[in-house]
C-alpha positions as CSV (number, residue, x, y, z in Angstrom):
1,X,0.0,0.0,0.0
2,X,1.3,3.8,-0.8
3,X,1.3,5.6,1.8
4,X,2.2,9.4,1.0
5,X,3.3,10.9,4.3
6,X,3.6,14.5,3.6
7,X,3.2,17.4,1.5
8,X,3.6,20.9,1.5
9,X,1.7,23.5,-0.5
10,X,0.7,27.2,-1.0
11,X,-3.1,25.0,-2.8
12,X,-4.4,23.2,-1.9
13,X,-7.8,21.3,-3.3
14,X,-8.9,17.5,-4.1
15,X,-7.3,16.7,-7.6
16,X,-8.7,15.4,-10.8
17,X,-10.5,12.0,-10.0
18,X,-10.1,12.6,-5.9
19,X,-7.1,11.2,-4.5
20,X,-8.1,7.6,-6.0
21,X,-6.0,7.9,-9.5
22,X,-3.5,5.2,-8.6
23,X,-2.3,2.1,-10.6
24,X,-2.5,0.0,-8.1
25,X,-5.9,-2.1,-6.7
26,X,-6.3,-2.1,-2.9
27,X,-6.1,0.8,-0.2
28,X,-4.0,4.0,0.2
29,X,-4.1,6.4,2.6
30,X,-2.9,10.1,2.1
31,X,-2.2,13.0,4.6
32,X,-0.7,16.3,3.7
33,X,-0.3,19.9,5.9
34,X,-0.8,22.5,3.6
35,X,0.7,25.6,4.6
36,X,-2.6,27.5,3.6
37,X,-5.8,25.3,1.9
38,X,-7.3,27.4,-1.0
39,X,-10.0,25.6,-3.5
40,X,-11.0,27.3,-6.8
41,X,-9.2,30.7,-5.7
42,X,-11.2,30.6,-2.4
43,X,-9.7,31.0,0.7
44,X,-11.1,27.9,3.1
45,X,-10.2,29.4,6.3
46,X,-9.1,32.6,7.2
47,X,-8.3,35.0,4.6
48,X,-6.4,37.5,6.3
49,X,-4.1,35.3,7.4
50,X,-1.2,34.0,4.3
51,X,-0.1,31.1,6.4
52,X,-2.4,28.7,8.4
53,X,-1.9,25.0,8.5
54,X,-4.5,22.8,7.9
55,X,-4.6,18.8,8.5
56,X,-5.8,17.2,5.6
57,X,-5.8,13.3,4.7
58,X,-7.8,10.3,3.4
59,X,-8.5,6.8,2.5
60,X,-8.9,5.4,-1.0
61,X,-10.5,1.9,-2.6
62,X,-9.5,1.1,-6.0
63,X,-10.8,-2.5,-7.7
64,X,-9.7,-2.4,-11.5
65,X,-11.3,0.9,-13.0
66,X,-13.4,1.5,-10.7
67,X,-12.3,3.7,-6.7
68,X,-14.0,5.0,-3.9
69,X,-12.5,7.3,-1.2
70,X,-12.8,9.9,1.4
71,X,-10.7,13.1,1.7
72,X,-11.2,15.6,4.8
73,X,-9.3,19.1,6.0
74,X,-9.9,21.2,8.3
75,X,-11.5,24.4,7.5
76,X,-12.9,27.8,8.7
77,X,-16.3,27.8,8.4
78,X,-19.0,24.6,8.2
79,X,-17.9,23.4,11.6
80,X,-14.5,23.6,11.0
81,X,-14.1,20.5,9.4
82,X,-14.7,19.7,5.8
83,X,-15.4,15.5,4.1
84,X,-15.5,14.3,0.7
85,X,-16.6,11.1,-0.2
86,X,-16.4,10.2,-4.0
87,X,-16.4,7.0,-6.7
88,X,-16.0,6.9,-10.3
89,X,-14.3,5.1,-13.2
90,X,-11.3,5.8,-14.7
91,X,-9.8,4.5,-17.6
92,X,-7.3,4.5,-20.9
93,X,-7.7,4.9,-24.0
94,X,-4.9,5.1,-25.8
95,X,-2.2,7.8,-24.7
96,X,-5.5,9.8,-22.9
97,X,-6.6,9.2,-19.6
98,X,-10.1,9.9,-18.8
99,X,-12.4,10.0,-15.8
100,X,-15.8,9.8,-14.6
101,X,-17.5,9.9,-11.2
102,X,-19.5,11.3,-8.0
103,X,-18.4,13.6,-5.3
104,X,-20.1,14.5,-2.5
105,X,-18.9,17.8,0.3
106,X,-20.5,17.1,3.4
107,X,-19.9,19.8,6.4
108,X,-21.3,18.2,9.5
109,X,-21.2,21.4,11.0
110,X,-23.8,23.1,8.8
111,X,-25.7,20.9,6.0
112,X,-26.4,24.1,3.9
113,X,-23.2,23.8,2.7
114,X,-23.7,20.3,1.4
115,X,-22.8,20.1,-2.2
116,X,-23.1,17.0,-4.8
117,X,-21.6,17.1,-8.2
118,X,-20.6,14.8,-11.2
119,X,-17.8,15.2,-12.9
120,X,-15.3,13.9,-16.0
121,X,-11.9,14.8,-17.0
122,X,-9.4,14.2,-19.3
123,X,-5.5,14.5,-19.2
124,X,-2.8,13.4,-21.3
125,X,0.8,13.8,-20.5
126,X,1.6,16.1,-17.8
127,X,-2.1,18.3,-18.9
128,X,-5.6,17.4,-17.6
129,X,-8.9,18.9,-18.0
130,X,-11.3,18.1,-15.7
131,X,-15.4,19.6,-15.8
132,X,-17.8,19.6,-12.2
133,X,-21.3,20.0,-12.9
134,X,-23.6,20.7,-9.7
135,X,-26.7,18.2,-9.2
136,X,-27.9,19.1,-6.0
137,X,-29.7,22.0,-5.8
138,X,-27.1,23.7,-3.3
139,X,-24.1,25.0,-4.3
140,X,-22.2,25.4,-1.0
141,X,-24.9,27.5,0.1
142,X,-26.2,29.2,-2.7
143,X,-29.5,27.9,-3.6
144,X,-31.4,27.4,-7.2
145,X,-27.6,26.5,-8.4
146,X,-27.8,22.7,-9.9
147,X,-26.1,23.0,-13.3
148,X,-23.3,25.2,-12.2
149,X,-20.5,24.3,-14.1
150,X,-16.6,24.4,-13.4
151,X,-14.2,23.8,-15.6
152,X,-10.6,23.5,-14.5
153,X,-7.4,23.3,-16.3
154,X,-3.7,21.9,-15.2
155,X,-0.3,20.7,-15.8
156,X,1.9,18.7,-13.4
157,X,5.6,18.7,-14.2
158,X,8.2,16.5,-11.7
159,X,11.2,19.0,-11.3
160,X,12.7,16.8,-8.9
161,X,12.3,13.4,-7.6
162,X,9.9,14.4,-4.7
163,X,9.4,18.0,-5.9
164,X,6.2,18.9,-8.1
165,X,4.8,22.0,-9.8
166,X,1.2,22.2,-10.3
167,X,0.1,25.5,-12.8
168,X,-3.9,25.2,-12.4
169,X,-6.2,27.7,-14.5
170,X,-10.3,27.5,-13.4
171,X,-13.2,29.2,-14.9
172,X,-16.3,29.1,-13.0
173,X,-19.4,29.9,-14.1
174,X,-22.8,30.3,-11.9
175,X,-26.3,30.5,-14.4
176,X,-28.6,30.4,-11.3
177,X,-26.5,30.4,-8.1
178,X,-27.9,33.1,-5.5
179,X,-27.2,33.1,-1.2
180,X,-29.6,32.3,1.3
181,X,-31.0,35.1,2.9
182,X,-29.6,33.7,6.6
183,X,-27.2,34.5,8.3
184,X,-24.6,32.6,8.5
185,X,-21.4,33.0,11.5
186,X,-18.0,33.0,9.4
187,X,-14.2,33.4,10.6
188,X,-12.1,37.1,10.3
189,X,-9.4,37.5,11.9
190,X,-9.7,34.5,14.4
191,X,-13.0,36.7,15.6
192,X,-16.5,35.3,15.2
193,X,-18.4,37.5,12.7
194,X,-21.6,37.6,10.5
195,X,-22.3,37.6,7.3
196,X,-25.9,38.5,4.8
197,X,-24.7,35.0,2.6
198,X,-24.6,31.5,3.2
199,X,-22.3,30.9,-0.1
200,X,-18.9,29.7,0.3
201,X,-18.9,30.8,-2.9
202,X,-21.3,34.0,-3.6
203,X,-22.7,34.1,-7.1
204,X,-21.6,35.6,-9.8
205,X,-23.0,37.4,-12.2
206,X,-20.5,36.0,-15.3
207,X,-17.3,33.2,-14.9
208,X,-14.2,34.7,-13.8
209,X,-10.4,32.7,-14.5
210,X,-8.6,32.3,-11.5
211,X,-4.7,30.8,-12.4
212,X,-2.5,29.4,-9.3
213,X,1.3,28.0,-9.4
214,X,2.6,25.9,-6.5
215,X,5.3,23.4,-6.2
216,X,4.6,20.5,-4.0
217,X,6.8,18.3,-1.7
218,X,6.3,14.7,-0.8
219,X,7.5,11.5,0.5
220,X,6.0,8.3,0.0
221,X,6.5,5.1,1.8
222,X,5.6,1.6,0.9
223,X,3.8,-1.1,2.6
């Protein structure tokens, strides 16, 4: 079993096909400490703050093509504590890779934040496309938002044996995506506040392109 023991990174964010793409059948396990956990150019805990830590890890199932897993970090908001559970099918064809599958956040802090999407992705070589389509009708929050799309973009290139750099470009885009009119507590400055939205993401009007660069770390060990 692979065991990645560490990893340190500026982003931080479940990657194409969850954690599960491995070549090997059986379980793996993962755990990283990001030195600040940002997904889709959002800030997941405090964002006035350019370092803080979080624990993140997970367990993952693969049989053949097909993988379940689980991946959890700890976060600002949502009760602090943020789980994804996910299964798809992966595959080859040729020199392509492509992927299909399920993933499910779950907060069990605060189920408003709930959010289930399908997704499928490509990559060949060091690129990979990968598209999320919302199918509940939450979109972390935002309500009226199933078939929100989000289409993101990579390239992974080894510098070193170890040492990884990740250049990830995302476009969002929310057709019907609008915040609850609750209010919701969030984190600022370590300082319990309020807020009018119960988005982790507020809508948007029209898809903006967020692009992020950061160069991983990691040791593996093998059981």
């Amino acid at each position: 079993m692979k065991k990645p023991m560490a990893a340190l990174a500026a982003f931080a964010c479940l990657p194409l096909a969850g954690a599960a793409a491995r070549a090997d059948d059986g379980l793996s396990a993962n755990v990283s400490l990001p030195s600040k956990y940002k997904c889709r150019g959002q800030d997941q805990s405090d964002p006035d703050k350019d370092v803080l830590p979080a624990i993140q890890g997970g367990f993952d199932y693969a049989l053949g093509s097909f993988y379940v897993g689980n991946w959890n970090s700890s976060i600002g908001f949502g009760g602090d504590t943020e789980m994804d559970f996910y299964g798809g099918y992966r595959g080859q064809a040729g020199k392509v890779g492509y992927d299909i599958g399920v993933l499910q956040y779950y907060y069990p802090g605060d189920s408003d934040y709930n959010t289930t999407e399908s997704y499928g992705g490509v990559s060949y070589g060091i690129a990979s496309a990968k598209l999320s389509y919302v199918v509940s009708d939450k979109y972390f929050g935002a309500t009226d938002s199933s078939g929100t799309l989000y289409l993101d973009l990579s390239a992974n290139y080894e510098i070193a044996k170890g040492l990884t750099s990740t250049a990830t470009s995302a476009s969002p885009n929310w057709p019907a995506a609008r915040p609850t009119a609750r209010t919701t507590p969030t984190t600022r400055a370590g300082r319990p506040t309020t807020s009018a939205t119960a988005s982790r993401w507020p809508a948007r009007s029209s898809a903006r392109t967020r692009t992020a660069i950061a160069i991983t770390a990691t040791s593996t060990s093998h059981a």
